[in-house]
C-alpha positions, 0 to 999 in steps of 0.5 A: 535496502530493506523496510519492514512495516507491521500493523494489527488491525481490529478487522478478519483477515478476509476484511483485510485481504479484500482491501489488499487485494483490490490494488485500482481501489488503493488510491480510495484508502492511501494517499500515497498512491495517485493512480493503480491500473491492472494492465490484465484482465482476469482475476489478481494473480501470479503474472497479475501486473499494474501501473502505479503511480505515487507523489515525487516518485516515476511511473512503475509497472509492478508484476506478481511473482507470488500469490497465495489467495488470502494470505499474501502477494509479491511483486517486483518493479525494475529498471537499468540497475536496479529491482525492487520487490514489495511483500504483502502478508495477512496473518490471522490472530486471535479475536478476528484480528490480523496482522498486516506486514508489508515489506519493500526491498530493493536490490542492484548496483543502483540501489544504494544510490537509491536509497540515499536519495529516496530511502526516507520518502519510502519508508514513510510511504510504506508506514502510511499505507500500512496504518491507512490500511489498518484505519481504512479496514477498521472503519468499514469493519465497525460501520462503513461509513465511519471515518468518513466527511458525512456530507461528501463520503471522503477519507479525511486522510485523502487530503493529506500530503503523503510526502510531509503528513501535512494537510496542503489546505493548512498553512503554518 
């Protein structure tokens, strides 16, 4: 199974690249990230690996297996039956703009099963990074603190349950 998510961002492809790759600093602009911790040191790279944890999904461990410097990583996560490899791909366009496009893809015995049962969340936690990516990198490309609550500095989207896109702080 495959998802694919592309976003065009008012922002350069090196503004964009230096969030993307920034992988502790994710749970800052997504809300589909809990925690991101490199579990190296050294520079982000080929062999370069994290533990990510997410809403409603188990702890992995991510490890890249591709890496061109401003323009685009791989990773991939397993276990028994299953692996699972993330793109990540930064294009230039015209006018300082860029292209996001993020891809995940799973493969194995297991990975219809699931999918059944985790295919929806997926692909709703990949088209939420991509567009928090896209406001975060446009925000902090037209004033840095735009976007932001002017009396605590947080994202406004930080709050928002990743799972439903509800706010937990409303009730209906």
């Amino acid at each position: 199974m495959r998802v694919e998510v592309t976003e065009e961002i008012e922002a350069t492809p090196e503004q964009v690249w230096a969030v993307l790759s920034d992988v502790p600093h994710w749970p800052d602009w997504t809300p589909t990230m809990t925690s991101v911790r490199r579990l190296d040191d050294g520079p982000f790279g080929v062999d370069s690996a994290a533990e990510i944890r997410q809403p409603k999904l188990p702890r992995n461990v991510w490890r890249v297996t591709r890496y061109e410097p401003g323009r685009r990583f791989e990773w991939a996560t397993a276990g028994p039956g299953l692996v699972t490899r993330g793109d990540h791909l930064v294009e230039p366009l015209a006018g300082g703009r860029s292209r996001l496009t993020l891809v995940l893809e799973s493969t194995g015995a297991l990975s219809g099963l699931v999918w059944l049962l985790l295919g929806s969340l997926t692909r709703r936690y990949v088209s939420l990074e991509a567009s928090s990516l896209k406001r975060h990198c446009e925000s902090a490309s037209t004033d840095p603190t735009a976007g932001a609550d002017p009396t605590t500095g947080a994202d406004p989207t930080a709050g928002t349950d990743p799972t439903t896109g509800a706010d937990p702080t409303t009730r209906s």
